[in-house]
C-alpha positions, -999 to 999 in steps of 0.1 A, spaced: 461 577 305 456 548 288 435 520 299 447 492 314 437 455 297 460 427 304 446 391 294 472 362 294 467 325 306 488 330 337 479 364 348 448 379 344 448 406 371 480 433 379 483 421 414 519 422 426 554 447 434 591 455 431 614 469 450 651 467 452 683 489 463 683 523 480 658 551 476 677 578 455 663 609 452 668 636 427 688 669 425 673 700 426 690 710 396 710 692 371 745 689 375 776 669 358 801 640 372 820 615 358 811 592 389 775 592 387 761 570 412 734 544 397 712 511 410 710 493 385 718 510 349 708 505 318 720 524 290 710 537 254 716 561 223 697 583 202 718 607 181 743 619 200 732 618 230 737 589 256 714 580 283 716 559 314 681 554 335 681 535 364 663 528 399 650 557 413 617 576 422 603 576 388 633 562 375 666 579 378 678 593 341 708 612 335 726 622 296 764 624 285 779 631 248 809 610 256 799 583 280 827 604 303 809 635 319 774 627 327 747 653 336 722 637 361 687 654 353 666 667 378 634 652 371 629 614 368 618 598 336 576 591 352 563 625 368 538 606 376 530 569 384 506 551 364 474 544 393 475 506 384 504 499 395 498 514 431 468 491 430 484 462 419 511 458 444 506 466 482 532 491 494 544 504 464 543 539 455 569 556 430 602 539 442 607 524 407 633 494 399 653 483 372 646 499 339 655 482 307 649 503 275 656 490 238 644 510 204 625 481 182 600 489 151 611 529 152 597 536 187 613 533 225 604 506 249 608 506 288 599 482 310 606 489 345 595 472 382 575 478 408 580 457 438 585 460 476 619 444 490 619 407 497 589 403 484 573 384 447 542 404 449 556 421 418 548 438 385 564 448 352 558 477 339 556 496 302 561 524 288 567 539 248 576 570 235 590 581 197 620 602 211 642 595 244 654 631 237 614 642 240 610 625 277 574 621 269 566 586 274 535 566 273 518 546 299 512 508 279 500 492 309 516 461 325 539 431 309 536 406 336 529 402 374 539 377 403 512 374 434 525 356 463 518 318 472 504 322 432 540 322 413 571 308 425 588 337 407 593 377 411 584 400 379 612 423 383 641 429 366 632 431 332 651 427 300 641 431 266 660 408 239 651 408 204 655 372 182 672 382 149 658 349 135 621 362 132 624 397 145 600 384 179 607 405 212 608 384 244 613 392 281 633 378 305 632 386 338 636 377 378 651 375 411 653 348 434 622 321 440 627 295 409 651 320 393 651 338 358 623 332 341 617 339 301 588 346 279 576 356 238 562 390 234 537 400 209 542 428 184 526 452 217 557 443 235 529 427 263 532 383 265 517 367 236 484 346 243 491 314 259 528 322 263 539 312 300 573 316 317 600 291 319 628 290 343 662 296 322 686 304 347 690 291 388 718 303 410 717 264 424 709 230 409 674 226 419 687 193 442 713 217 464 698 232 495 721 260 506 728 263 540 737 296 547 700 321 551 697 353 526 710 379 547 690 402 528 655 384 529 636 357 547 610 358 521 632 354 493 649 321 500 687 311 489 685 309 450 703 341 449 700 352 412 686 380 395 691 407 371 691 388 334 704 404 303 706 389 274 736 399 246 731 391 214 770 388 196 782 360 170 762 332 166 751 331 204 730 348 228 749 358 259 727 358 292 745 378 324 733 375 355 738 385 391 748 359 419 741 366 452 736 398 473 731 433 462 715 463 485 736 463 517 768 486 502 802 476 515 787 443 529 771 432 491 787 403 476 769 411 440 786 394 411 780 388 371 784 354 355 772 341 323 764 315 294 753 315 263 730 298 239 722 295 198 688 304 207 669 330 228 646 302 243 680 280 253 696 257 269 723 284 284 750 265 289 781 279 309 818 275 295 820 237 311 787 231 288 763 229 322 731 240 318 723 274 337 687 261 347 704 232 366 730 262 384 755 260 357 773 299 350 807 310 341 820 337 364 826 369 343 832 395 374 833 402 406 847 430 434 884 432 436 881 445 474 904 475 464 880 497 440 850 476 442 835 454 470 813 440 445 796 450 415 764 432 391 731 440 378 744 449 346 736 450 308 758 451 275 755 475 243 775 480 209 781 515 207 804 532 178 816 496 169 827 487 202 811 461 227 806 477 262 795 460 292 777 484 323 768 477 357 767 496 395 794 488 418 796 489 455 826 512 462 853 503 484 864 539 487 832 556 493 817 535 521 796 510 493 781 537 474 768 522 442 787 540 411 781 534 373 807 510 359 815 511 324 840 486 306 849 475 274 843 441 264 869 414 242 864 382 232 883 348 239 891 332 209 865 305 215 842 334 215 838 341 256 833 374 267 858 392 290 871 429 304 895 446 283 920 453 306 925 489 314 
């Protein structure tokens, strides 16, 4: 196992956790659906295989040839859990949330969290491998971590985006506290030296003070955002995120919204040009109360030439189970994204 080392200016120890959605356990054996249920998917190809991981114990990882009939694999992507991050955050154990993975300088990267619910006692995980198809991967140590009353942010959620410019990987990532927080890798996908996080995206203008409590959280507060993905198409950077509550089935009120930028570091402006660090957002989906009570966390791939957005939905026929969502994206002639209707 590979020794853990992480020196940055704002975090020198792995300290911290994630948590987030239901505990889903794996199948005995492997076996094939076209309604896969998923927490928080992530998707990726390699050949002709497709693959979806998501949160899980050991993260959750199933395969499809078509992106119709998936075949959800028994055993989860980490057999076993790298020791540091069991000493680094209190109470977690293999629960793992929120994958991202993206292929960068011919090898695989995931990050992934470890976190308990309601909590910013958090860390980001990493992990590399040559071959998804192999399922070996590599233990690379830790991105990032939160430590209570330290950081008024939660290192979960992670999301990998690559700046064409000057070929540099960053990270953005968070949930609730100050919001969604970015910062520059280093050619190690870990942060580069004396890179700190800055908050990109806030579910409220700093200045509002909700009054309704987090139904979910008393830790957590009311800037109910989370889940950042960033899509690079046209001249902009697109950067989803997820509004308000996931984790409680057919009560969630989860939903997507976006904005974009010219540049990864930002200003994200929404379609009305406000700023999403100041609660600005353009609202891209939400649950139509017939199929889906609400749906979010969600990410956004060209595959085969075609631009497809993914995400879990709460179901509103199957008492709020969360399902994989796949649609097809278009573009507004002013270069906005939308669903293709189906």
């Amino acid at each position: 196992m590979k020794t853990f080392l992480f020196t940055i200016a704002f975090a020198t120890v792995c300290l911290a956790g994630v948590a987030q959605g239901p505990r889903h356990r794996f199948p005995r054996e492997a076996f094939t659906t076209e309604t896969p249920m998923a927490h928080d998917p992530v998707m990726a190809k390699e050949g002709d295989t497709y693959y979806v991981f998501a949160t899980g114990m050991g993260i959750q990882q199933m395969t499809s040839k078509d992106r119709k009939t998936w075949t959800v694999l028994p055993q989860p992507v980490m057999t076993v859990i790298p020791g540091w991050t069991t000493d680094s955050v209190p109470g977690f154990s293999s629960h793992v949330w929120a994958p991202d993975v993206i292929q960068w300088h011919g090898r695989w990267w995931m990050a992934y969290s470890c976190s308990t619910f309601g909590k910013n006692g958090s860390a980001i995980g990493l992990l590399s491998s040559r071959s998804i198809g192999a399922n070996l991967w590599k233990d690379e140590g830790c991105i990032v971590t939160s430590r209570e009353k330290r950081d008024n942010w939660n290192a979960i959620d992670p999301n990998f985006v690559i700046d064409d410019a000057t070929d540099t990987p960053w990270l953005t990532w968070g949930s609730f506290w100050d919001g969604i927080q970015l910062a520059r890798l280093d050619s190690t996908m870990h942060i580069a030296k004396g890179e700190r996080p800055r908050t990109i995206a806030r579910r409220y203008d700093p200045n509002y003070k909700p009054t309704e409590p987090n139904p979910t959280s008393k830790y957590a507060g009311t800037n109910a955002i989370e889940a950042p993905f960033i899509f690079k198409h046209g001249g902009y950077y697109y950067l989803f995120v997820s509004w308000d509550y996931c984790c409680r089935g057919a009560k969630s009120n989860y939903r997507v919204a976006v904005g974009r930028s010219k540049t990864v570091e930002g200003p994200y402006l929404d379609r009305n040009g406000k700023d999403m660090a100041n609660g600005g957002g353009t609202l891209f989906l939400e649950g139509d109360k017939k199929e889906w009570e609400a749906a979010g966390h969600c990410s956004a791939y060209t595959f085969d030439g075609e631009d497809v957005f993914v995400c879990h939905g709460y179901s509103a026929t199957r008492n709020g189970a969360a399902l994989l969502i796949q649609r097809p994206i278009s573009w507004t002639s002013d270069g906005w994204p939308q669903l293709k209707q189906e």
